[in-house]
N, C-alpha and C positions, 0 to 999 in steps of 0.2 A: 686485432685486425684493424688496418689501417679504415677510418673510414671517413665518408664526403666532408664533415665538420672538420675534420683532419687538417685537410685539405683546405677547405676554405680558411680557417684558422690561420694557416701556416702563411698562404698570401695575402691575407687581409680584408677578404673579401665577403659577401655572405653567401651562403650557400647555392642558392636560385643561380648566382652569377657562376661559381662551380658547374654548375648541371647545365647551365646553357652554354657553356665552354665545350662541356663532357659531348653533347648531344648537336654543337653546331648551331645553336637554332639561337635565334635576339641577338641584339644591338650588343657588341661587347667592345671597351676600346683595345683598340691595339698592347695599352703598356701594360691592363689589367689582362687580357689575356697571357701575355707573357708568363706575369706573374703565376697565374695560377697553370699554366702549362709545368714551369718550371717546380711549382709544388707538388704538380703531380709524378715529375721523374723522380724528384728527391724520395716522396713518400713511396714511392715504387704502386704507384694505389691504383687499383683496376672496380669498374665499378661492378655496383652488385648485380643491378639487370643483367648487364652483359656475361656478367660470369656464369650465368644462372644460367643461360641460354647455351652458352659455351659448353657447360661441363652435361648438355643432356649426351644419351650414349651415341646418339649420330647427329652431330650438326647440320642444320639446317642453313647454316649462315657464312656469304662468302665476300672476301674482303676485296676490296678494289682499292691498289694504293695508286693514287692518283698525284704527279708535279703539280697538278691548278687548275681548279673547277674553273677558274674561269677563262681558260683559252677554250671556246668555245667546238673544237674539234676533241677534248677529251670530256666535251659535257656531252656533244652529242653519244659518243661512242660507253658513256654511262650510263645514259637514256638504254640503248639497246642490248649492255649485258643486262641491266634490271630485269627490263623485257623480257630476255630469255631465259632470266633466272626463276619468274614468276611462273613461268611455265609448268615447273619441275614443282612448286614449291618453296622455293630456294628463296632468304632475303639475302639484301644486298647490306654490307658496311662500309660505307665511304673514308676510306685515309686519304684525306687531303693534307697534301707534305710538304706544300707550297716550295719544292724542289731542295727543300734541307736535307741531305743526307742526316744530319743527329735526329729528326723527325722520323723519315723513315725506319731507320734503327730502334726509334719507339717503339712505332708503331708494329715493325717487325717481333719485336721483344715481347707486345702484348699479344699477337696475335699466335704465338708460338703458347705462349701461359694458356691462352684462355680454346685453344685447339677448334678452329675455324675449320669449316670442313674444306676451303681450300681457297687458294690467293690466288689474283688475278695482281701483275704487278707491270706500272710504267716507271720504268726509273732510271736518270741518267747520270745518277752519283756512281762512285767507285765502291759498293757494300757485299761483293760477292761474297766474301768471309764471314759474312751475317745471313747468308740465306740458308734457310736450315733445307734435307729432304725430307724431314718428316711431315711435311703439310704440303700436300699434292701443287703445284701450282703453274702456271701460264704466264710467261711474259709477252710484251707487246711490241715490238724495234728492238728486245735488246737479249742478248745471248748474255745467258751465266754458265751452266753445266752441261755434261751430259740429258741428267734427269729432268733437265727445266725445257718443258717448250716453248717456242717461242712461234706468232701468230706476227706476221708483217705484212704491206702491200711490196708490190717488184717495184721497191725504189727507185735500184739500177734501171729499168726498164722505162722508169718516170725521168729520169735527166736525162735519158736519150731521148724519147719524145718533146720534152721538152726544149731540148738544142733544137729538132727538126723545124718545130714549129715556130721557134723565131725566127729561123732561117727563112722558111717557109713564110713569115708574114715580113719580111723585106730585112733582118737585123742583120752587121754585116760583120760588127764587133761587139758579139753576146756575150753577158758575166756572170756568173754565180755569186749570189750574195747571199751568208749566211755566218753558223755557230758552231765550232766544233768541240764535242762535249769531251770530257778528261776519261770516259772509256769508249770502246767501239758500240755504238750502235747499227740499225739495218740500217737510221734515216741517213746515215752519212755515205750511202751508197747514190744518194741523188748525185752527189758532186762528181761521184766516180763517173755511173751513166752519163753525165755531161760533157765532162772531157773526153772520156772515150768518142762519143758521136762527134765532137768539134774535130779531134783527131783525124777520125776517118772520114771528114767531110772536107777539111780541108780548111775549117774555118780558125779567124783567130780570136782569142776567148781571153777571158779574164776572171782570176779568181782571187774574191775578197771575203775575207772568213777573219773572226776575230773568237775568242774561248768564249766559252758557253757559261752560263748566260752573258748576254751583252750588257754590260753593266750602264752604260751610257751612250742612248739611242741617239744622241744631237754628233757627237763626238765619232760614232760609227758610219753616221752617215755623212755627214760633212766632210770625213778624211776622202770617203769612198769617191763622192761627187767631187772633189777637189784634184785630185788624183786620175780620176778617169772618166774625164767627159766628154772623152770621145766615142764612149760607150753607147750605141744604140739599141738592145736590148738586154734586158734580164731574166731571169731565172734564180726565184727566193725559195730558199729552203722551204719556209712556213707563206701560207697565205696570209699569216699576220705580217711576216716582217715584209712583204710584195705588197699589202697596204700603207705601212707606215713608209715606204721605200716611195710610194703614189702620193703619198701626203708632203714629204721631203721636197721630190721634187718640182711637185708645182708651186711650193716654195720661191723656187728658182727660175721661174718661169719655163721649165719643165715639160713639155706636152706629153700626156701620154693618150695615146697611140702615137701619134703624130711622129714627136723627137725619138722615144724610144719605145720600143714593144714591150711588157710585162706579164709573165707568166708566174704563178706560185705554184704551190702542193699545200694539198687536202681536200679543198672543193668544199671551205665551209662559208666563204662570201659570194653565195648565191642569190641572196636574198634582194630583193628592187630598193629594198632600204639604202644597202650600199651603193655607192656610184663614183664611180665607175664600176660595174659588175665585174670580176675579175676573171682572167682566163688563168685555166690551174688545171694541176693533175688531181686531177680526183684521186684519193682515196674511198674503197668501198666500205666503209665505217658501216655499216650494220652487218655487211657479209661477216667482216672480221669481229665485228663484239659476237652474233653469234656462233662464229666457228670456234672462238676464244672458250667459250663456256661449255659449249658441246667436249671439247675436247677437255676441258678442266673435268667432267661429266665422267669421261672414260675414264681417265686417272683417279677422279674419286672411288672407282666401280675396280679399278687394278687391270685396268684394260691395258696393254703394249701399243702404244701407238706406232704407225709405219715411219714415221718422219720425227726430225727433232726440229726443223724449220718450214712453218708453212705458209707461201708466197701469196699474194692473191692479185690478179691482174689487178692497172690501177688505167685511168683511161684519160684522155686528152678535154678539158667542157673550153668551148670557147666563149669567152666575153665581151667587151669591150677594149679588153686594155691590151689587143695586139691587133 
């Protein structure tokens, strides 16, 4: 049996740097992480804790594969499945995939070995043919099967509000500015809901979208602002790309409020830290971490759910920046 010396052996490493690879935790650089990620596909090597925990006769333990802890609206909504997992009992295992489909197929690959009593999964790569049904589980924005649920806020619901309210705060030529991923997700229903409202309002719009992820933030937004600066409000997919989009433009001597109105989605730059406070569609991130798990809950229990997609209002916070 393959074991952690194994492993370290094989990337060069010592062991401790192994186990804090394993377990996430200390200082690791980047090119020795590689390495030793890459000995641990080769050696195919699952560790012993976790195995040990895995093979009791009912798991107690459920996985969260996560794009990147550090977009700070998938840390929050990690905070509150934990939350609701603690309730039960239940611990959490963080797969952070940092949005690699061969990652996630890892991770999928271990979690299938080592029988998780069920997965919670964000993911916006193309791996349906890697999702097994035998491990109960919940998606989050993104349909795979019949068998798989999936938990969303009304996207669609959210790019209409969103049109209204630039309208609504003086913008006369509003844009969508975002990413669109190489399979369907719910998120990419914001654009839809946008257009639709510009449509029926009568307004004229603009839409700028480059494939997911945006590889080069200077280059997306400079073509954007070069191209269409007769633009007087937006609407960003992410409240992260509505900040960097805030940062760009006053770049450019850019006002915002002022020259243009700014609305994102999620509702996670609330804080007085940031500033300009951003107006955004909330997502209800702790409703959905725990409807996500309640319902992972039923599945683990062999309950029939009514629904294969559950929607959850999402709502207007206004800020500063329309």
């Amino acid at each position: 049996m393959t074991s952690i010396k194994d492993v370290a052996n094989l990337a060069g490493v010592a062991v401790g740097t192994v186990s804090r690879v394993i377990n996430n935790s200390g200082a690791v650089k980047p090119n020795t992480r590689r390495k030793v990620e890459e000995a641990i596909q080769e050696l195919n090597y699952f560790p012993n804790e976790v195995a040990r925990n895995f093979k009791m006769q009912k798991s107690k333990m459920v996985a969260l594969l996560l794009p990147s802890i550090w977009n700070p609206f998938f840390s929050e909504l990690a905070y509150y499945i934990e939350d609701e997992l603690e309730r039960e009992d239940f611990k959490l295992m963080l797969c952070n995939s940092g949005g690699k489909p061969e990652k996630e197929l890892y991770y999928l690959d271990m979690l299938r070995q080592n029988k998780v009593a069920g997965i919670v999964g964000i993911t916006y790569n193309d791996i349906e043919n890697n999702i097994s049904n035998d491990i109960p589980m919940v998606s989050i924005d993104r349909h795979f099967n019949k068998t798989i649920t999936c938990v969303t806020s009304d996207n669609y619901e959210g790019g209409r509000l969103a049109l209204r309210e630039l309208v609504k705060a003086g913008a006369r030529k509003p844009a969508f500015i975002g990413s669109v991923t190489s399979v369907f997700s719910e998120t990419m229903n914001r654009r839809k809901g946008f257009i639709h409202e510009a449509q029926t309002m009568g307004v004229d719009y603009v839409i700028y979208e480059k494939p997911d992820p945006i590889e080069d933030d200077n280059a997306f937004f400079n073509e954007f602002l070069n191209e269409h600066g007769d633009v007087d409000g937006i609407f960003a997919i992410t409240d992260m790309l509505a900040a960097n989009y805030i940062d760009r433009a006053r770049r450019q001597g850019i006002r915002v409020p002022e020259d243009v109105k700014v609305i994102g989605y999620d509702g996670i730059q609330d804080n007085p830290y940031f500033h300009p406070i951003l107006s955004t569609i909330r997502q209800p991130v702790e409703e959905m971490a725990r409807m996500t798990i309640r319902l992972l809950f039923n599945k683990i229990e062999g309950i029939t759910l009514d629904k294969q997609v559950y929607r959850i209002p999402v709502l207007f916070r206004q800020g500063e920046t329309t």
